[in-house]
Backbone bond lengths (Angstrom), bond angles and torsions (degrees), N, CA, C in turn:
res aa  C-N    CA-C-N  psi(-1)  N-CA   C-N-CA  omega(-1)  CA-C   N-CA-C  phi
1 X - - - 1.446 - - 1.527 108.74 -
2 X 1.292 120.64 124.76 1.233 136.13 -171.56 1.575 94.74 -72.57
3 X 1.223 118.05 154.16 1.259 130.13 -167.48 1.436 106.92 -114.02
4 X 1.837 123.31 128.86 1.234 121.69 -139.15 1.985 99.79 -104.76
5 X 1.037 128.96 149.79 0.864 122.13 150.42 1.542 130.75 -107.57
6 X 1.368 107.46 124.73 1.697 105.95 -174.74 1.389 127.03 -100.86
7 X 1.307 123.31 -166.75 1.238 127.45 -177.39 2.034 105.77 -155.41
8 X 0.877 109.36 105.71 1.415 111.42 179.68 1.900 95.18 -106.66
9 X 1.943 95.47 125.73 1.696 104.35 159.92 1.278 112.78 -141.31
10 X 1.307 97.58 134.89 1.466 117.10 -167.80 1.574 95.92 -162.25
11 X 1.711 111.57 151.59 1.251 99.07 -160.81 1.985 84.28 -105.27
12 X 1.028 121.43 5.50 1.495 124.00 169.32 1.468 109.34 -70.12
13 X 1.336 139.46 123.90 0.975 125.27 161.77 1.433 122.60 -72.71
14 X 1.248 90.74 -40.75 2.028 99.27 170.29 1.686 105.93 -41.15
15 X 1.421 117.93 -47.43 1.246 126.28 -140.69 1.954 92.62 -81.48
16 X 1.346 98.36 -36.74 1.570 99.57 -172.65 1.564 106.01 -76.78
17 X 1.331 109.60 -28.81 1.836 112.16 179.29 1.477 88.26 -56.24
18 X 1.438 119.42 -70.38 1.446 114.54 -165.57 1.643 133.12 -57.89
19 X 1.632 101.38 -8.97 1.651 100.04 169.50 1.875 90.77 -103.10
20 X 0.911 124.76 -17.30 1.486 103.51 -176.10 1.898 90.08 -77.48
21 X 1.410 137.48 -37.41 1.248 133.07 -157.58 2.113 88.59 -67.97
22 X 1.324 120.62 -49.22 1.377 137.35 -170.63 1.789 93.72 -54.48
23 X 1.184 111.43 -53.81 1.335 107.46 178.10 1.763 132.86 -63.32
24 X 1.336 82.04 -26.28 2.062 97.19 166.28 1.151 98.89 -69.15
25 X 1.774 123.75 -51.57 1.416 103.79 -165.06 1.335 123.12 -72.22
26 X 1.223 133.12 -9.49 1.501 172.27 -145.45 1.815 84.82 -71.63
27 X 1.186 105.43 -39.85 1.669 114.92 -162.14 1.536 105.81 41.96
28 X 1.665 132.75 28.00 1.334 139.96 151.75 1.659 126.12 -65.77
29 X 0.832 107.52 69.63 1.656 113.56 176.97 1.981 119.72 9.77
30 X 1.148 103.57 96.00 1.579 102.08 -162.05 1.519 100.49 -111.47
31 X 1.535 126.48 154.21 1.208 121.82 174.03 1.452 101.23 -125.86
32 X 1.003 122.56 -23.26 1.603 119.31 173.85 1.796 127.09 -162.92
33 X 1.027 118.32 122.21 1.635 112.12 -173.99 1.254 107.62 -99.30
34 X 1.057 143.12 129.41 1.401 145.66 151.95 1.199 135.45 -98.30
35 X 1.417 137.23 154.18 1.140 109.36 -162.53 2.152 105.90 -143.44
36 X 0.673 91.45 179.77 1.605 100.42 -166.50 1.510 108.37 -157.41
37 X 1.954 114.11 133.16 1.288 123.05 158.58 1.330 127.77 -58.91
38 X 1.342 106.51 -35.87 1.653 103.40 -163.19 1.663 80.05 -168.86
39 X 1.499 83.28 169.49 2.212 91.28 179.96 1.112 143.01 -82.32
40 X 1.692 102.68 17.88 1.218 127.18 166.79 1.555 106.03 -58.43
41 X 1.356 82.06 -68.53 1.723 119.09 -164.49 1.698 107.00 -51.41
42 X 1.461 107.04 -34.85 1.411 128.42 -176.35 1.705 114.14 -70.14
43 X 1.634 97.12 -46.68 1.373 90.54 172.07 1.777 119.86 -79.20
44 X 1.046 104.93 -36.65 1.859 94.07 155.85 1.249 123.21 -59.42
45 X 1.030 149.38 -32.45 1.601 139.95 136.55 1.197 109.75 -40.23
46 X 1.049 145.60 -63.60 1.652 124.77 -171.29 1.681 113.69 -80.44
47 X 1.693 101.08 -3.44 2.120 85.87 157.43 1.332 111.09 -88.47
48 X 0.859 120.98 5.04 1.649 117.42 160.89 1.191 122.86 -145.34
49 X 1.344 131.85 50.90 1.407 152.51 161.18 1.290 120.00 -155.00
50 X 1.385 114.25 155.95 1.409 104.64 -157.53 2.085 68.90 -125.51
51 X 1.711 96.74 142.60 1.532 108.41 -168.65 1.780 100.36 -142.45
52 X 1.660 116.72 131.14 0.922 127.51 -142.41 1.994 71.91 -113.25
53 X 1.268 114.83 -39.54 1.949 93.13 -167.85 1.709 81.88 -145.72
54 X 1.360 93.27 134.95 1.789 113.15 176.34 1.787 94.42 -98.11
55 X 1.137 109.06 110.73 1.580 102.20 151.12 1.197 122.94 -86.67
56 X 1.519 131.13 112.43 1.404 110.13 -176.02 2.110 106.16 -119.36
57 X 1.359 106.00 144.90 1.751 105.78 159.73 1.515 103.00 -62.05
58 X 1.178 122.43 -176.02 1.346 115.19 157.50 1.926 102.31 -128.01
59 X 1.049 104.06 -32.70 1.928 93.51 178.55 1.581 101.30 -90.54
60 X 1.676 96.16 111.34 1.972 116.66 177.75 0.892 107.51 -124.66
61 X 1.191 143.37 166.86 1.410 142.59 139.83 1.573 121.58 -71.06
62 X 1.116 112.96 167.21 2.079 106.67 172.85 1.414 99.43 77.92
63 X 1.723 142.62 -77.42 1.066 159.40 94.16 1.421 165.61 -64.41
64 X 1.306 111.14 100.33 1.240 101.76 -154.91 1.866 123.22 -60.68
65 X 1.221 139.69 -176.93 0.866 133.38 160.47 1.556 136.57 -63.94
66 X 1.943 107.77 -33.07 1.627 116.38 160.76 2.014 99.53 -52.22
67 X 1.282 103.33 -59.58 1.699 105.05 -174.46 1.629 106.99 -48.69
68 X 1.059 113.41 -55.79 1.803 103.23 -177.98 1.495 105.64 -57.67
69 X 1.443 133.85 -72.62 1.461 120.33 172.81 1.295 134.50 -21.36
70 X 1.848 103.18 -39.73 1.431 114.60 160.68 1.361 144.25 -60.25
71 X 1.541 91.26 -34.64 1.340 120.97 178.60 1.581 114.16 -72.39
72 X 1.435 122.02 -38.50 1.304 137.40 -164.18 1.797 99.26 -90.80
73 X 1.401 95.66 -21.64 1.602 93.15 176.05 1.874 109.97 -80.19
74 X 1.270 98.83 -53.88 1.606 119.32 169.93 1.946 113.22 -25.34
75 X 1.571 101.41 -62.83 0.963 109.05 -177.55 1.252 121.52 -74.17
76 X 1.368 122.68 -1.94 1.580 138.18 -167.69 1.312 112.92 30.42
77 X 1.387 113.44 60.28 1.708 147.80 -176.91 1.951 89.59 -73.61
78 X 1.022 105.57 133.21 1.758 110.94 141.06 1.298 102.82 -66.01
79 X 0.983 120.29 130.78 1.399 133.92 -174.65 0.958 108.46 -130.75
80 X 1.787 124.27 146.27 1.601 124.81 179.68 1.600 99.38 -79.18
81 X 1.062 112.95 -175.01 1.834 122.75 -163.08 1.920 93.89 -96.56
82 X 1.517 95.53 124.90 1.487 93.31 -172.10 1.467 121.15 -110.84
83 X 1.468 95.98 149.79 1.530 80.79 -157.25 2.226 92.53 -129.02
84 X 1.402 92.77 133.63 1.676 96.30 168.16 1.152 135.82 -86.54
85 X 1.331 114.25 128.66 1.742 114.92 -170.39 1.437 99.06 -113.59
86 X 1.436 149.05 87.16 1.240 142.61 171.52 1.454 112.73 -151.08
87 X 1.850 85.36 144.90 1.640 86.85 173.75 1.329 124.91 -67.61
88 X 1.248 135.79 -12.50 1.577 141.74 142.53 1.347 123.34 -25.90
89 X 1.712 128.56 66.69 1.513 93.27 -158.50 1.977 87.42 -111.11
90 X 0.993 125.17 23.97 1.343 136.63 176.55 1.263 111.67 -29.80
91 X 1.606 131.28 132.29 1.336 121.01 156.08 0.998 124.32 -28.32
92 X 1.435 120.75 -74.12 1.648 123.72 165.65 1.317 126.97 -14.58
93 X 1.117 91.14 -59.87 1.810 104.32 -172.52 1.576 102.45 -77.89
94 X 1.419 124.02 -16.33 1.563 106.93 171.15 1.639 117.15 -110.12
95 X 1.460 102.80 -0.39 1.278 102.37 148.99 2.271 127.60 -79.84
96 X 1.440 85.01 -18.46 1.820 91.67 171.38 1.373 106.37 -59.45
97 X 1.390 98.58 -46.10 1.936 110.81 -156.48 1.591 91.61 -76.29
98 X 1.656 146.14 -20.18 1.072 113.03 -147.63 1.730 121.93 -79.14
99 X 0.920 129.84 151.93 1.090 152.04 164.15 1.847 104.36 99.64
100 X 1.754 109.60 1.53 1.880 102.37 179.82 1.690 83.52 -99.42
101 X 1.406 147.04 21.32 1.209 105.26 -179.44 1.723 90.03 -150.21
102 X 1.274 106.10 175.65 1.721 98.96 176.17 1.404 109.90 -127.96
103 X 1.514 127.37 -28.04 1.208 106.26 157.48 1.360 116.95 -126.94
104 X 1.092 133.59 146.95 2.012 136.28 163.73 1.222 111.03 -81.84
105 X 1.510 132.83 111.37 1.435 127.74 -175.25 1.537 96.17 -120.97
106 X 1.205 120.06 126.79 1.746 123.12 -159.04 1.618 102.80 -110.47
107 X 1.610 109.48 136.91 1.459 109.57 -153.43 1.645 91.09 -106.49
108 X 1.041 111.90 146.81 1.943 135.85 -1.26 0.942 113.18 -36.70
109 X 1.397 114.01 125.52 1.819 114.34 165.28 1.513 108.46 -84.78
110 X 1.383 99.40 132.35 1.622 109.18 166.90 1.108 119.72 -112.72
111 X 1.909 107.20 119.24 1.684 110.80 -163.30 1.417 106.60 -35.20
112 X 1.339 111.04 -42.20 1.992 100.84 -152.63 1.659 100.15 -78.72
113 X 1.021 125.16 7.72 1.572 127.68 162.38 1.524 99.42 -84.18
114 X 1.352 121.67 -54.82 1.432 123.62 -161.63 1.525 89.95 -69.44
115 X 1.405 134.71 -41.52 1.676 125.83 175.19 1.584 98.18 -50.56
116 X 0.944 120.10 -85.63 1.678 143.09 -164.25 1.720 88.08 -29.87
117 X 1.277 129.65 -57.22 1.609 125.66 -165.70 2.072 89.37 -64.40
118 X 1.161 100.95 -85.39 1.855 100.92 -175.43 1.033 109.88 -23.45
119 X 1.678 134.46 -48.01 1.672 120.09 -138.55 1.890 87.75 -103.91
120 X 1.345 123.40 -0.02 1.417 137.21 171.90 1.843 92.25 -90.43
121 X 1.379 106.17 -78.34 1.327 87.00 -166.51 2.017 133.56 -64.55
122 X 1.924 86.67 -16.39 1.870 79.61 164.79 1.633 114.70 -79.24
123 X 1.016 109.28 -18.70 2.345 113.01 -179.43 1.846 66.45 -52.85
124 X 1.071 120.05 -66.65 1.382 118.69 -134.56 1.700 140.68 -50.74
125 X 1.716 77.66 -36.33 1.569 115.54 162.05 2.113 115.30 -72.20
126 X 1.493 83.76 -56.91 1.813 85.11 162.06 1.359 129.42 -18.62
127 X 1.486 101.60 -47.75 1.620 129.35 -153.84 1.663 95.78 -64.58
C-alpha cells in the first residue's frame, strides 16, 4: 500500500490537530500531512505538493471550503480525492457539493470514519 499524502483545512486549529490525530490512528500508511487555514492557504499547498486526500471544513474565512472545491474544479486541477469534514451536513449543502467531493464526514469526527475513508481510498489507489 502506497503511502498517502494528505492535506487537512480547517480554519480550527484544534479541529485539524484532531483529524491529523484521527489520521495516525487510521494505521493507513501516511508520508506527509499538511495542513491549511482556509483555501487560500490550501491552494498554495497543492502548487507545491502533490496530495493524495484534501480534507476540507467548508465554513472559513478568506476562502471557504464550497470556493476551494470550486476553484479546483474551475481550474481543471488533478486534484487529490476530497473529502468533507463539517458540521453542515444538510441536504442542501450536500446536494451543492455533489459530484466536487467523494465523501461527507460530519463533525465530530470519529477516527474509525476517518480509518474507513483512508483504508477505502488507499485499496483504491492499490488498484
Amino acid at each position: 500500500m502506497k503511502p498517502l499524502n494528505i492535506l487537512i483545512v480547517d480554519d480550527s486549529a484544534t479541529m485539524r490537530q484532531f483529524v491529523r490525530r484521527a489520521v495516525q490512528l487510521s494505521e493507513v500508511p501516511v508520508a506527509n500531512v499538511h495542513e491549511a487555514a482556509n483555501g487560500q492557504e490550501a491552494l498554495a499547498v497543492l502548487d507545491v505538493n502533490q496530495v493524495d486526500a484534501l480534507f476540507t471544513d467548508i465554513n472559513m474565512p478568506v476562502m471557504s471550503g464550497s470556493e476551494l472545491l470550486r476553484e479546483l474544479e474551475r481550474q481543471g486541477r488533478k486534484t487529490p480525492v476530497r473529502i468533507v469534514v463539517s458540521t453542515d451536513g444538510s441536504d442542501a449543502r450536500r446536494q451543492e457539493l455533489e459530484g466536487l467531493v467523494r465523501w461527507y464526514v460530519n463533525k465530530p469526527v470519529r477516527p474509525e470514519v476517518v480509518r474507513d475513508v483512508l483504508n477505502e481510498l488507499a485499496n483504491a489507489i492499490a488498484d
